[in-house]
N, C-alpha and C positions, 0 to 999 in steps of 0.2 A: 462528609468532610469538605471544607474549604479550603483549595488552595491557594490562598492568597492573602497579601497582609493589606487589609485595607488602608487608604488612604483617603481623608477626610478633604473637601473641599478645601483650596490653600486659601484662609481668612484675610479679608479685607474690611479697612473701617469700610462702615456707611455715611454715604455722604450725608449732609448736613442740608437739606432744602430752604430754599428763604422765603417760600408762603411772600412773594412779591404780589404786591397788586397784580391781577389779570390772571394768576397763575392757576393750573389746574388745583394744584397741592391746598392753595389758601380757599378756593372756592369748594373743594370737598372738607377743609377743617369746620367754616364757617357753616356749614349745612350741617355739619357733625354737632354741632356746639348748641345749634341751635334747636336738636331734637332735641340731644341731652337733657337741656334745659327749660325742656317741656312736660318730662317725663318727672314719674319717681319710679324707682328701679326698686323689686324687692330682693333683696341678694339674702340667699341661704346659705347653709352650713352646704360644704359637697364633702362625702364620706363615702368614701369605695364606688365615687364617681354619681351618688344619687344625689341629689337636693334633698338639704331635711330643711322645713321651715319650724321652726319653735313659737313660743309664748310669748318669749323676754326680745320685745323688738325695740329697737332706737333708731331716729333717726339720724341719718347724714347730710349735712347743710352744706352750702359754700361759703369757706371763710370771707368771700370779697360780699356775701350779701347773705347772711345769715338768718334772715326771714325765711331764705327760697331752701327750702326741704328738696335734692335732689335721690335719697334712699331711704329706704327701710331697712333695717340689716336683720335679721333674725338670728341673732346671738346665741350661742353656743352652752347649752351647761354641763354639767359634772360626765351623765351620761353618752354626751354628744365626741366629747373630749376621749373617753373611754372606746366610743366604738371609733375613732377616729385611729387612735394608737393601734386597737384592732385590726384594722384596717389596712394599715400600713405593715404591719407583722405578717397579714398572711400573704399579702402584694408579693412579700420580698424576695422568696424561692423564686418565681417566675421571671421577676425582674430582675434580680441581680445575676440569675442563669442566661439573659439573655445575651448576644455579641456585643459586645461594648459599641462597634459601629452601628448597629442597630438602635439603641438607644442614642445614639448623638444623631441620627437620622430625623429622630424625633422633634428634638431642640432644633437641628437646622430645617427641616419642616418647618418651626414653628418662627426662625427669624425670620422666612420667605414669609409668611403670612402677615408678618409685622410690619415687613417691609413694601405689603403693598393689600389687602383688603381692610388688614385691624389697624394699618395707621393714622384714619382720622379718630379713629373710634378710641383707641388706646393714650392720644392725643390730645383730644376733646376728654376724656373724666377724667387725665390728670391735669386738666386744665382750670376746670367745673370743681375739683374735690380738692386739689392741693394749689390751688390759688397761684398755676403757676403761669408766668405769660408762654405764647405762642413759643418762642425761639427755646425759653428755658424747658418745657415740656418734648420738643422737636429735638434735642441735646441728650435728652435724658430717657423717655418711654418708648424713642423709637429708636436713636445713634446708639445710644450704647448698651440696650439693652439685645438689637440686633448685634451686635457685635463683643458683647458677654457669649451669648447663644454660639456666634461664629466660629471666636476664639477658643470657645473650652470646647469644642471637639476635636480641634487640633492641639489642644494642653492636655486631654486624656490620653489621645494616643500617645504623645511624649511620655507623659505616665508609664502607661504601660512598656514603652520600647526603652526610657535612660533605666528603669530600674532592675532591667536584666540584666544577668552575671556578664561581666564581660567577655568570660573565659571561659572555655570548658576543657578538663582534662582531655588527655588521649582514651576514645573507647568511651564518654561518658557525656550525656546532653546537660545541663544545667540549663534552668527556668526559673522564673519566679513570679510566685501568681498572686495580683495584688485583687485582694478581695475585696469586698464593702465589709462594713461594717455589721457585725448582728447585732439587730435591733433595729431603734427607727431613729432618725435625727428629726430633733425639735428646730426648726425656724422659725425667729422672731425678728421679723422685718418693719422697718425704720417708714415714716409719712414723708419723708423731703426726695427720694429717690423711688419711682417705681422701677427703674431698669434693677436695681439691688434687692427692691420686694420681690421679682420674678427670679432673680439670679440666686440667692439663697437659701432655696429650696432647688430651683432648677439643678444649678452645680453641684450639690449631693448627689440629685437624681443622675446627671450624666455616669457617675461613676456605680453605678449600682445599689444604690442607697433608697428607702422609701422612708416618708415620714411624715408630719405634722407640719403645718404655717398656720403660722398664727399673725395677721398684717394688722398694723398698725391702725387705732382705731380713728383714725383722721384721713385713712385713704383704704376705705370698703371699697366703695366703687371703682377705681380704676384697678386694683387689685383683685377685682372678682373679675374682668372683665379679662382679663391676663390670665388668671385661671380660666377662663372659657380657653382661651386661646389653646392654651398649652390642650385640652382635655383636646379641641379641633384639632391638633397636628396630630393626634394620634400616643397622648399618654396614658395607657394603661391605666382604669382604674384603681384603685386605695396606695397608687405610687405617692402621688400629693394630696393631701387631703386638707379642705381648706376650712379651719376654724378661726370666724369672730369671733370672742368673746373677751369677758373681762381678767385681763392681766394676770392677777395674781390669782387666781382658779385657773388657768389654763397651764400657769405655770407651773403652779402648784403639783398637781396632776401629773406634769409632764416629768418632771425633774425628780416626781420620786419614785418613777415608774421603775421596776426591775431591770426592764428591755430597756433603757435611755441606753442610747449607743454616741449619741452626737449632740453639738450643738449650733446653730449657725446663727449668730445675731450681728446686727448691728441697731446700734443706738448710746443713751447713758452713759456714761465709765459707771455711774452709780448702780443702775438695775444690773449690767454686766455683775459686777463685782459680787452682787448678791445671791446673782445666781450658779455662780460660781462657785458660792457659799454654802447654798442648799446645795449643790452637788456634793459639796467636800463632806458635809454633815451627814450623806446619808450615803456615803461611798458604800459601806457593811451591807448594802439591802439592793444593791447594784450588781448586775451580773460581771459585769467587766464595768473598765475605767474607760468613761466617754471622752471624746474626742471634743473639746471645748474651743470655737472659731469664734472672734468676737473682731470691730472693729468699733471702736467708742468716739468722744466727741475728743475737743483738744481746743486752741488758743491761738489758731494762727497769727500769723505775725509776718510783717513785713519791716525789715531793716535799712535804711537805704544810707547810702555811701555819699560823703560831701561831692563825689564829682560823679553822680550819678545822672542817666538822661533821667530830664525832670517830664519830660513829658511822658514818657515811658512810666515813671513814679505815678501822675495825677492817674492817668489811665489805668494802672496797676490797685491803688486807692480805692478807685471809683468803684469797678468789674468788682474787685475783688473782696471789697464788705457788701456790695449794696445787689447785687444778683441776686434772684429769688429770695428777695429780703433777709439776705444774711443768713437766710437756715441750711447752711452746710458747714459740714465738720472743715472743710477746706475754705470757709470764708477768712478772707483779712481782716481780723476785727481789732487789730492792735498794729501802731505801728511807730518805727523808731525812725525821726527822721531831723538833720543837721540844723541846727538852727537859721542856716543860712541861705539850705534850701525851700525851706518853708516859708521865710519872707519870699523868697522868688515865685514860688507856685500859690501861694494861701489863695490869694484873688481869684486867677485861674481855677483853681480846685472847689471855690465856693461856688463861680458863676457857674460853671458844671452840673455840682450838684442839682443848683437850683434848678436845673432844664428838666431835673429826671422829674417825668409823670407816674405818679402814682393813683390804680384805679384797678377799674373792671379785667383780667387779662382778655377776655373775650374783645376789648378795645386794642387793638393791636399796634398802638400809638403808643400804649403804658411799658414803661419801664421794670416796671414794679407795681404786684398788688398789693394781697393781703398776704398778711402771719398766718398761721395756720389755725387757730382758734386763743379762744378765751385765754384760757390760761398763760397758754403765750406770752398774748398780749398784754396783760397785768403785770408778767415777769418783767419783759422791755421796758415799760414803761415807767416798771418802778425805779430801772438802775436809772432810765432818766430823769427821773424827778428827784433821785436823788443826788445827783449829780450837779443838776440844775442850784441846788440848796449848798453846794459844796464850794467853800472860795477858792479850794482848789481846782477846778474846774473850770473851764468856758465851754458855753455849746456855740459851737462856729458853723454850723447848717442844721436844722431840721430841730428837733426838740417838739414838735406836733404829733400830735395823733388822736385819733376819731375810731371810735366803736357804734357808732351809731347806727351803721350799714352794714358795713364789714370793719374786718379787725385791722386797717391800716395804720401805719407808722413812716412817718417820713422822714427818709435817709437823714442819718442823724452822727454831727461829728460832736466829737468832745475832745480837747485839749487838757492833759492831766498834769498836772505839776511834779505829782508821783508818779514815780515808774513801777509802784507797785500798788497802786489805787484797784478798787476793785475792777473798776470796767476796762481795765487793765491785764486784771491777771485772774477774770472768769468768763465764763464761757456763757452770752448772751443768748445766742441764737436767734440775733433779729438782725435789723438793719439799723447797726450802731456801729461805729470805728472809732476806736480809741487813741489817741497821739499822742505823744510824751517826745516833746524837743531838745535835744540837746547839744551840746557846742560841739562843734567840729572838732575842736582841739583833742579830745578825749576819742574818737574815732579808735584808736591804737589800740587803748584802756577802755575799750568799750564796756567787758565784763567787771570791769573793778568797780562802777556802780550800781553793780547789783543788779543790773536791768537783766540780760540775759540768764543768770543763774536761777531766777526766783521764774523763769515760765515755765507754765506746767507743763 
């Protein structure tokens, strides 16, 4: 018996490092980057913690230079999928009986390790795999995925301590014991975030849960390398079980499995929605009703106010569509601005853009590299070219882009006439920002032209 009610280290962000010329932090990325990108890495299937290597291999390139092959993935099929669910089913007695502080021992084991052996290394392939620069990778695979890790051992115990009975009769103890779920949770994690690929699967795990990931097939690498991690801090075999494979066979499999107990995704509102769909379709052959976590894309948007700080706005602008080339659900890719502020900033706001470098991120001068692949990049390009064709339209920065090396697209504005033009009112996911100007006067009546009512 224990007497004691643990308490988990008090979480703090991690700081943010500036990889400064001369710095130790820049001189161990740069040696990290530069193995990386010597090697090919062959990343397996891991199921009840073994490596399985398969038949059905693809490779993984980098978006900024899509000749240089940095993996081999050894893709997942039908029965890979099958002992993986396995897997995780017989994991769960062990794990979900263990102390809940025990298990978040593990995650914070494993932000300590983030935060000082895996951080060039976790840094470096999602640097090499999601085309992302230094600062945006240093933000994301190591801030805030050490500090996901942090936080949610201090968010389980809250867990467990706000959902006790307040009160107990005279003569009588009341308790309440919050369990995991039976079964396994399916994770299907997103290419623009590795802190959210580790945290998806991770934050199940903290509260007693075992199951499936399945990571996005544009970031192997840095997400197998993250699954080392987690295995090095001490996670229990068939708890995470890590399968590539293609999409809708993993899904398929997973979603009609009897034992689905959970789901955790982020990505599409579209793939969401459908899976969502197959769950509802096959509730009758489902032991219980899974617990369905989703986080989709959306239309940000930026409004700004006639006596708004305009320099605060260009800045706001800038960060906020053109950071990691626009591929975040949180990028500004639309925005409402006075007509009178925009005569004052345009100038300002063009010579801007034009500074930002777009290139290799391993160049630590670039602002911006690559989109994340092919497909991507035909998307972006299309709303611009059609755009380009539109008299409604002006493109007032960027409108370029080259696939010839990698998939880049240079920061690119467009001026709509309509407040409800497409690049307007869909969801790009590149580095494009949309503007729709309008007279100050209507400030008041903003929604009466239909601009705010019609975003998604």
């Amino acid at each position: 018996m224990v007497n004691n009610i643990p308490m988990p280290p008090t979480p703090v962000n991690e700081p943010v490092l500036g990889y400064l010329p001369g710095s130790k932090e820049r001189a161990e990325l740069k040696a990290e980057l530069l193995r990386q990108s010597s090697e090919i890495v062959e990343i397996p299937c891991i199921i009840n913690g073994v490596e399985v290597y398969t038949d059905n291999v693809v490779e993984q390139v980098m978006p900024h230079n899509h000749s240089h092959v940095i993996a081999r993935v050894h893709m997942a099929g039908e029965q890979e999928v099958k002992n993986a669910i396995d897997a995780a089913l017989s994991a769960h007695k062990g794990w979900s009986t263990m102390p809940w502080e025990a298990r978040a021992a593990i995650f914070l084991k494993a932000s300590e390790l983030l935060r000082g052996e895996y951080r060039a290394k976790i840094n470096a392939s999602t640097m090499i795999n999601q085309s992302k620069t230094c600062h945006q990778a240093e933000i994301d695979s190591a801030c805030e995925l050490i500090d996901f890790w942090r936080f949610n051992a201090q968010y389980a115990r809250e867990i467990y301590e706000d959902l006790q009975p307040p009160v107990s009769p005279s003569s009588m103890w009341n308790s309440s014991e919050i369990r995991p779920l039976e079964g396994f949770v399916f994770s299907v994690t997103p290419f623009n975030f590795s802190s959210i690929a580790a945290n998806l699967p991770s934050s199940a795990a903290i509260m007693g849960n075992t199951g499936v990931w399945k990571p996005s097939r544009n970031s192997y690498l840095s997400n197998y390398y993250l699954m080392r991690l987690m295995m090095d801090a001490g996670l229990p075999d068939g708890v995470i079980n890590f399968i590539p494979g293609k999409a809708s066979m993993v899904g398929d499999i997973c979603l009609s499995h009897p034992m689905l107990a959970g789901i955790h995704f982020t990505g599409s509102t579209s793939v969401f929605r459908k899976m969502w769909k197959d769950v509802a379709d096959n509730l009758a052959n489902l032991r219980s009703y899974p617990r369905i976590v989703g986080e989709t894309g959306g239309k940000d948007f930026i409004v700004a106010h006639p006596n708004c700080d305009q320099k605060a706005l260009t800045v706001a602008l800038i960060r906020g569509a053109f950071e990691y080339q626009g591929q975040k659900c949180s990028a500004a890719s639309r925005a409402y601005i006075p007509e009178s502020v925009w005569n004052s900033i345009k100038d300002d706001y063009a010579r801007e853009v034009s500074k930002i470098s777009v290139g290799d991120p391993k160049d630590f001068s670039n602002f911006m590299a690559a989109v994340i692949d092919k497909k991507s990049f035909d998307n972006i390009t299309g709303y611009i070219d059609r755009a380009n064709k539109d008299s409604g339209c002006q493109i007032v920065t960027g409108g370029q882009y080259d696939d010839s090396t990698g998939y880049f697209v240079q920061p690119t504005t467009i001026l709509c006439s309509d407040p409800n033009y497409e690049t307007m009112a869909e969801e790009i996911f590149g580095p494009v920002l949309s503007i729709y100007i309008y007279p100050a006067r209507i400030w008041e009546n903003l929604e009466s032209v239909a601009i705010l009512p019609n975003m998604p």
